[in-house]
N, CA, C and O atoms as CSV, one atom per row, in Angstrom:
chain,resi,resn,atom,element,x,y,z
A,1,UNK,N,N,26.843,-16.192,-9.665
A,1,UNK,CA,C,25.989,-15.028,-9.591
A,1,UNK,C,C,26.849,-13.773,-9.706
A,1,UNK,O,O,27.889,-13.680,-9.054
A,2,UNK,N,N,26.347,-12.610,-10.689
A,2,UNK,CA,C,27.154,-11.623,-10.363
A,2,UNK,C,C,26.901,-10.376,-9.320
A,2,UNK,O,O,25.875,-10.080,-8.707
A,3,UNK,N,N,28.153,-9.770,-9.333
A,3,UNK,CA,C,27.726,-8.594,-8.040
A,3,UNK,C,C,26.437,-7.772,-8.932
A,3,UNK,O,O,26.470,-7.531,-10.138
A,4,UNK,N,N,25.468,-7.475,-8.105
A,4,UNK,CA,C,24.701,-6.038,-8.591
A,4,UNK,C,C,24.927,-5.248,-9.479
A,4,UNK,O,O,24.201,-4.976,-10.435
A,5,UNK,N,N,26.172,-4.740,-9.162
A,5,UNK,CA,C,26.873,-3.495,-9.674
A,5,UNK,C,C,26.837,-3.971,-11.358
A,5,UNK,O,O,26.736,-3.121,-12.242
A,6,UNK,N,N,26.924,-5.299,-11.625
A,6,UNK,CA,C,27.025,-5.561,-12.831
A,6,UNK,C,C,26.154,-6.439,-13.625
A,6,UNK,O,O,26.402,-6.940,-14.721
A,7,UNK,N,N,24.704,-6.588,-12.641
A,7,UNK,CA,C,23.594,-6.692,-13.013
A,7,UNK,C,C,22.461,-5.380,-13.529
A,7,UNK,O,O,21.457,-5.237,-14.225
A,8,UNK,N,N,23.389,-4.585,-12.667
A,8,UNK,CA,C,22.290,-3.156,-12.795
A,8,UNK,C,C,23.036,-1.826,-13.262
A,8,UNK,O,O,22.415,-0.970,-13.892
A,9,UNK,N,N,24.462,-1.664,-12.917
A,9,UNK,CA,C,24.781,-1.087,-14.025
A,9,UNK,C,C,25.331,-0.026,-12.361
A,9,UNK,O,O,24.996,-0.275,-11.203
A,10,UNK,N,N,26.287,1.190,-12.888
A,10,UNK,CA,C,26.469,2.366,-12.171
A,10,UNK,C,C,25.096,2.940,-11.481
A,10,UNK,O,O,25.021,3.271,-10.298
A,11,UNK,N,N,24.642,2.964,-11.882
A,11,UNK,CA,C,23.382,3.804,-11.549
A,11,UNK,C,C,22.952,3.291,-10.155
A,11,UNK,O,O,22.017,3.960,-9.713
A,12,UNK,N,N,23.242,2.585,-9.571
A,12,UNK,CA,C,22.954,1.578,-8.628
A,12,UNK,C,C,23.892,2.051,-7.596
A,12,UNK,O,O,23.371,2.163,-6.487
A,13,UNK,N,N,24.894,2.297,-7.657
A,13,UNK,CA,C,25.944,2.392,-6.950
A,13,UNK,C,C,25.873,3.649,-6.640
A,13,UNK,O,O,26.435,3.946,-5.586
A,14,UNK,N,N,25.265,4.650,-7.330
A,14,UNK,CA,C,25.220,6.503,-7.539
A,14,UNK,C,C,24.161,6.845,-6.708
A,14,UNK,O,O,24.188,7.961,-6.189
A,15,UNK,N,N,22.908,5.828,-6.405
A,15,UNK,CA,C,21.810,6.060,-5.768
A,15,UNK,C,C,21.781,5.890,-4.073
A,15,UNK,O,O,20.925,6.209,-3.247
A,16,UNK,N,N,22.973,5.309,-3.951
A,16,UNK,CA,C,23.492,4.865,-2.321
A,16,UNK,C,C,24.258,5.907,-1.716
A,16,UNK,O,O,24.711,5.798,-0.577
A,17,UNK,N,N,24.473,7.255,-2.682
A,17,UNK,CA,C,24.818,8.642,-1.384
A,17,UNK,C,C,24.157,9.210,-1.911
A,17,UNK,O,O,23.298,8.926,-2.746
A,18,UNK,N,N,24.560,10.312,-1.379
A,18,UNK,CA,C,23.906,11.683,-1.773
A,18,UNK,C,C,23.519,12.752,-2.945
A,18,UNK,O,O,23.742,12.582,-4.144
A,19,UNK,N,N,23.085,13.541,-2.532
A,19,UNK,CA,C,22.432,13.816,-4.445
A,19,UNK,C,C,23.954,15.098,-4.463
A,19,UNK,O,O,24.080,15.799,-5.467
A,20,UNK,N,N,24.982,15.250,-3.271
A,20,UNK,CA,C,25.877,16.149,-4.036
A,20,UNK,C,C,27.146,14.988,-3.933
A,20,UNK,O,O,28.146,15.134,-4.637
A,21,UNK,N,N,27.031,13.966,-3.108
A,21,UNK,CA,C,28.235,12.969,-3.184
A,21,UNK,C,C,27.948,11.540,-3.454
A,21,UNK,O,O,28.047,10.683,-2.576
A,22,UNK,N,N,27.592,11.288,-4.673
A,22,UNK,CA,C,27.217,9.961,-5.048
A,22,UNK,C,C,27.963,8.759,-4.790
A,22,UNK,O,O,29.162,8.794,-4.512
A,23,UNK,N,N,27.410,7.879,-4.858
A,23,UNK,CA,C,28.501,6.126,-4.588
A,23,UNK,C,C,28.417,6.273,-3.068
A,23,UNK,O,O,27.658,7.072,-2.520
A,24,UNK,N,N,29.460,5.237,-2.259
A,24,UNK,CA,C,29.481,5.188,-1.146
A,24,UNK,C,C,31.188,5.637,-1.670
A,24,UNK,O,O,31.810,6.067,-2.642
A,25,UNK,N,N,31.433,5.026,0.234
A,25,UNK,CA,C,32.916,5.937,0.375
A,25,UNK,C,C,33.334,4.807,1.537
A,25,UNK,O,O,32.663,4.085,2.274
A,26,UNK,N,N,34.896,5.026,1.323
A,26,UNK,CA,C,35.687,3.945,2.221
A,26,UNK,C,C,36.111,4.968,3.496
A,26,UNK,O,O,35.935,6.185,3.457
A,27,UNK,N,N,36.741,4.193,4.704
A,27,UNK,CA,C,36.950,5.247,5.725
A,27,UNK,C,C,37.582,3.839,6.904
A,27,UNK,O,O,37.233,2.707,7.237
A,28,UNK,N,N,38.627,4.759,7.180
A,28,UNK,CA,C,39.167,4.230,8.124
A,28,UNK,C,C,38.849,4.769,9.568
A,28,UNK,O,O,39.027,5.967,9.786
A,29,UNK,N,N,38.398,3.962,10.537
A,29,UNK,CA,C,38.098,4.415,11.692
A,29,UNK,C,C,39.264,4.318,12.916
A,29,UNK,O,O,39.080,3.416,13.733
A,30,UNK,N,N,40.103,4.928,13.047
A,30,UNK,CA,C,41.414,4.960,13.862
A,30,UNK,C,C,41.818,5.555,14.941
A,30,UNK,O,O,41.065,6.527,14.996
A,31,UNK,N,N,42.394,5.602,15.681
A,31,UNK,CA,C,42.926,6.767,16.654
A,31,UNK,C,C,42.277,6.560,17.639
A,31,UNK,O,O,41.895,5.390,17.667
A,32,UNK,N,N,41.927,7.204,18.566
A,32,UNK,CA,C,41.046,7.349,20.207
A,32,UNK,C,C,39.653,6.634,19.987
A,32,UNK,O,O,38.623,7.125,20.448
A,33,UNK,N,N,39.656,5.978,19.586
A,33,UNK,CA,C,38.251,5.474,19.344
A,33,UNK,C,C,38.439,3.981,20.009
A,33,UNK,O,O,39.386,3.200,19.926
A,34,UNK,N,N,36.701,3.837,20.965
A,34,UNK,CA,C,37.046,2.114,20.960
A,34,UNK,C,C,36.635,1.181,20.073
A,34,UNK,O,O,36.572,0.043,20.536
A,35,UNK,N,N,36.252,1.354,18.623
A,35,UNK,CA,C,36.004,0.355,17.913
A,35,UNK,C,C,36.601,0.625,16.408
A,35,UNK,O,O,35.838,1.092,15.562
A,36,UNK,N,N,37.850,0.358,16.100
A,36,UNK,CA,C,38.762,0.432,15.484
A,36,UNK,C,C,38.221,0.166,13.934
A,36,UNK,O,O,38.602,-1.005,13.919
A,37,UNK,N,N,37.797,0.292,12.991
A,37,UNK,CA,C,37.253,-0.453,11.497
A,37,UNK,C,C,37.860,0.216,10.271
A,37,UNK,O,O,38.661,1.150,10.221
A,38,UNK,N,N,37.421,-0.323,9.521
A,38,UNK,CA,C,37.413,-0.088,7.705
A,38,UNK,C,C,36.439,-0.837,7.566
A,38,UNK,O,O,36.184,-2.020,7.793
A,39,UNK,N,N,35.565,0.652,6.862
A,39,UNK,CA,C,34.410,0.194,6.431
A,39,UNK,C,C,34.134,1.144,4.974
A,39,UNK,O,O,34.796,2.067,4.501
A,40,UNK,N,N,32.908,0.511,4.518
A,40,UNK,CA,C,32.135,1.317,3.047
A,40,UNK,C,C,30.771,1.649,3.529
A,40,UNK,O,O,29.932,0.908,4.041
A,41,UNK,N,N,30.721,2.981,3.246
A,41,UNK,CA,C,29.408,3.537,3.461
A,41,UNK,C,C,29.025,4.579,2.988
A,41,UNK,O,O,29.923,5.413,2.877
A,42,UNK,N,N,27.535,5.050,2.481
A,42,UNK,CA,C,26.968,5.727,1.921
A,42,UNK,C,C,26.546,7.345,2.715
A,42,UNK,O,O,27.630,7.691,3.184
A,43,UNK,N,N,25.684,8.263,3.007
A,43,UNK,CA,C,25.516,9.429,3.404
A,43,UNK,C,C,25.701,9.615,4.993
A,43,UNK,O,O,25.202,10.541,5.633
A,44,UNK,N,N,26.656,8.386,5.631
A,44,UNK,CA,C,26.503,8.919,6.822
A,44,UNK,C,C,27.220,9.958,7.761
A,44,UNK,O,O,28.419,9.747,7.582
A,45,UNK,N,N,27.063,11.060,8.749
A,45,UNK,CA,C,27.878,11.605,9.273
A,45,UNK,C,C,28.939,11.527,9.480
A,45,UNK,O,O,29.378,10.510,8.943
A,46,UNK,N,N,29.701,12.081,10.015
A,46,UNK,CA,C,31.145,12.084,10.509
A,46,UNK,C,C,31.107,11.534,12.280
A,46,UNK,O,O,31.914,10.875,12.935
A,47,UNK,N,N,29.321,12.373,12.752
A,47,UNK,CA,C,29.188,11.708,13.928
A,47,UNK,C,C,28.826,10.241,14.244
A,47,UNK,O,O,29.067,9.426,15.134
A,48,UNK,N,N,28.149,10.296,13.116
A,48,UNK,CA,C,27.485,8.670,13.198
A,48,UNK,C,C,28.729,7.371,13.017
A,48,UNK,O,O,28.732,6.256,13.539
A,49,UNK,N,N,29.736,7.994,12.084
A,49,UNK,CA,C,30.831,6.847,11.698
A,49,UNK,C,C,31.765,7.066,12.899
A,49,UNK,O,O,32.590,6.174,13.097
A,50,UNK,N,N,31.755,8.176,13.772
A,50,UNK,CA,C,32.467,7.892,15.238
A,50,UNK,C,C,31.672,7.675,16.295
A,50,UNK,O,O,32.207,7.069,17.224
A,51,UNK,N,N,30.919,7.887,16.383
A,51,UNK,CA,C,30.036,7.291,17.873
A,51,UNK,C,C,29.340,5.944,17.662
A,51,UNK,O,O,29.389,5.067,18.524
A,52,UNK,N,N,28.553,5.761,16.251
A,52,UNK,CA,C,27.858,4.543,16.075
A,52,UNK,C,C,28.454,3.645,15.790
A,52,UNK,O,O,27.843,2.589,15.956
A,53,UNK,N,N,29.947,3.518,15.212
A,53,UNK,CA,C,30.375,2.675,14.475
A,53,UNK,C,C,31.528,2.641,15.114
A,53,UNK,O,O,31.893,1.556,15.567
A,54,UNK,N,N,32.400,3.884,15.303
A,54,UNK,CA,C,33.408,3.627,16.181
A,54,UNK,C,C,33.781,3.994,17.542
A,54,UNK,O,O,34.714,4.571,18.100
A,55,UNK,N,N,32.251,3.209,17.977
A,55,UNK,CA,C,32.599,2.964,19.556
A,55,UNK,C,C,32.114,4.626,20.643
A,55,UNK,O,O,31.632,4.828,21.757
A,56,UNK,N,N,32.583,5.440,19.539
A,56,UNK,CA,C,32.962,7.527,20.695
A,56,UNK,C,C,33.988,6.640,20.952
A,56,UNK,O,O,34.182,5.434,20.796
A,57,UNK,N,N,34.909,8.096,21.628
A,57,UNK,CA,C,35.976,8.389,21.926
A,57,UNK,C,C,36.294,8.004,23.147
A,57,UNK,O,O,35.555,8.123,24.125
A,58,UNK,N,N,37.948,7.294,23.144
A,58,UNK,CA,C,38.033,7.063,24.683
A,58,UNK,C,C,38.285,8.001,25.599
A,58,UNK,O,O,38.637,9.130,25.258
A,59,UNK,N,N,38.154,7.693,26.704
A,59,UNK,CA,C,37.894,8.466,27.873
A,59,UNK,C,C,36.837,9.343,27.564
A,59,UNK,O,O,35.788,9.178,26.940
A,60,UNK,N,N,37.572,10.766,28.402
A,60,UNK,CA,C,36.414,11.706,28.152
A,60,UNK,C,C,37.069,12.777,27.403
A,60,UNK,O,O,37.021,13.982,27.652
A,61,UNK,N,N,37.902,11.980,26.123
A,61,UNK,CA,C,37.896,13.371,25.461
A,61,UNK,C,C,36.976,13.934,24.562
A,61,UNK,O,O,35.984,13.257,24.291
A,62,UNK,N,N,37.121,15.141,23.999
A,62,UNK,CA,C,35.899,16.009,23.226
A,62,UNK,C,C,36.897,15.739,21.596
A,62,UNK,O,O,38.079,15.782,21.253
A,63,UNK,N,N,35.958,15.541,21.152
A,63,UNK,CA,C,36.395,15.293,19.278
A,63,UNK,C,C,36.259,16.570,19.004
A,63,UNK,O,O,35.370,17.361,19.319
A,64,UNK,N,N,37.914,16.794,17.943
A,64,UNK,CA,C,38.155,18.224,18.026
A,64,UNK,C,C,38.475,18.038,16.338
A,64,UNK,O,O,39.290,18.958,16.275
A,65,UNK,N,N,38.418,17.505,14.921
A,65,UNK,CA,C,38.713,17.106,14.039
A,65,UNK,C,C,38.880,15.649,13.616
A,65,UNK,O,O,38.606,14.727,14.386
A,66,UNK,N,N,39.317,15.467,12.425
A,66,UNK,CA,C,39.853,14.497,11.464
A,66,UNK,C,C,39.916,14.358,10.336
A,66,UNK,O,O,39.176,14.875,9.499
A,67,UNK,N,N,41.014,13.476,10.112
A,67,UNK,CA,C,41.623,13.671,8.515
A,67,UNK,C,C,40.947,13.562,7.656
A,67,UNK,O,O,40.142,12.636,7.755
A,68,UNK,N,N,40.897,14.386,6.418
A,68,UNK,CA,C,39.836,14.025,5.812
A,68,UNK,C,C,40.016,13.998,4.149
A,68,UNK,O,O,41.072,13.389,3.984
A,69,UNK,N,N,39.663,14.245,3.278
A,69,UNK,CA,C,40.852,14.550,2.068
A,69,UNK,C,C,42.028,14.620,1.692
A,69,UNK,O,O,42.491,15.200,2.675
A,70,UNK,N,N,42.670,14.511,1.183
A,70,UNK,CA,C,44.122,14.789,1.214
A,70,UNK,C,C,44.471,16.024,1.269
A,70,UNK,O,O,44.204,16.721,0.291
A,71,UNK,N,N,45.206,16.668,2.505
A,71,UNK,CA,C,45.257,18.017,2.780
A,71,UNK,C,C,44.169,18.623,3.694
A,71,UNK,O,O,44.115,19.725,4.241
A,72,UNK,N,N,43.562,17.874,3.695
A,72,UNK,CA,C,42.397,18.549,4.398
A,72,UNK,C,C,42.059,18.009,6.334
A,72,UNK,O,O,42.335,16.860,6.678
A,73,UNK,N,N,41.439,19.076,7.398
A,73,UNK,CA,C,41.100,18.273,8.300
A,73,UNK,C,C,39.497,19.086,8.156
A,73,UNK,O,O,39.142,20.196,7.761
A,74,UNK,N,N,38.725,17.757,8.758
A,74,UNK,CA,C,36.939,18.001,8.896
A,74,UNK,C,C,36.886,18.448,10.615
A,74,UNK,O,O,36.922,17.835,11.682
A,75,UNK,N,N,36.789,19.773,10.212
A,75,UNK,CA,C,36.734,20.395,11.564
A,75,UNK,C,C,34.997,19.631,12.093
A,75,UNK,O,O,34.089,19.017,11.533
A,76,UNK,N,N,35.400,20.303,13.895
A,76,UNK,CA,C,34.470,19.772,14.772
A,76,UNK,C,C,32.309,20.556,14.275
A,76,UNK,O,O,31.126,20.267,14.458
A,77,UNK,N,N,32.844,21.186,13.875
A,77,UNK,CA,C,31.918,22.586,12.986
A,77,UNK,C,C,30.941,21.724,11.696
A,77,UNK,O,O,29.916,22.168,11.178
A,78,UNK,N,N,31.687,20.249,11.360
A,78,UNK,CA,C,30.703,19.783,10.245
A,78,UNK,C,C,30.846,18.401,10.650
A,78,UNK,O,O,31.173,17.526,9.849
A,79,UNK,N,N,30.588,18.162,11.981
A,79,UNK,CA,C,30.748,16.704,12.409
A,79,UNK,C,C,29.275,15.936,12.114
A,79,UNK,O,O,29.219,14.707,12.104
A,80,UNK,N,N,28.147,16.733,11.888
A,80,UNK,CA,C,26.913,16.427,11.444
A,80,UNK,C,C,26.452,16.317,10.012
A,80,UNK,O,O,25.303,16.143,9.606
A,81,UNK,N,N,27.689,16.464,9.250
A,81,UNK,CA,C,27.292,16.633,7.519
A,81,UNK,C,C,27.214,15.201,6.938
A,81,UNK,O,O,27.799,14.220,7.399
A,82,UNK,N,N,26.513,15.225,6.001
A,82,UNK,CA,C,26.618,13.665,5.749
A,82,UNK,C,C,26.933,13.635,4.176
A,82,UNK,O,O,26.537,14.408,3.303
A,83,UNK,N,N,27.897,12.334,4.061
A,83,UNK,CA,C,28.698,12.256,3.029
A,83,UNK,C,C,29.702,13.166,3.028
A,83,UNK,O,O,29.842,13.697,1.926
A,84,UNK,N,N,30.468,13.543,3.886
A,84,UNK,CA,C,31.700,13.756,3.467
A,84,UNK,C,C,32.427,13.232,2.226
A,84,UNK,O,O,33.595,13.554,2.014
């Protein structure tokens, strides 16, 4: 059987983010967090891929950034944007 992607073509793959960041996106979940991953995913927050997925933060610290582009950090200011 083949993957999707090559039953149905790009277009398939473009419809799983957003209408300004298409495809999905890889992301490493690391650092102060209790649920450590690499994962692929489509329009979700920055909050949702750290609290839902990786666990929130240990103890009681306050999420103040993270890496994000090359060169870049995703301040605390767009922790609600989706598709980074």
């Amino acid at each position: 059987m083949y993957p999707p992607i090559i039953l149905h073509g790009g277009q398939l793959v473009q419809r799983a983010g957003t209408e300004k960041s298409k495809g999905t996106k890889v992301f490493a979940v690391t650092g102060a967090v209790n649920n450590i991953a690499w994962l692929k995913c489509h329009g979700h927050s920055l909050r949702s891929i750290i609290y839902d997925i990786g666990g929130g933060i240990k103890g009681k610290r306050k999420f103040k950034g993270a890496d994000g582009r090359p060169s870049a950090v995703i301040p605390e200011s767009l922790v609600d944007t989706r598709g980074l």
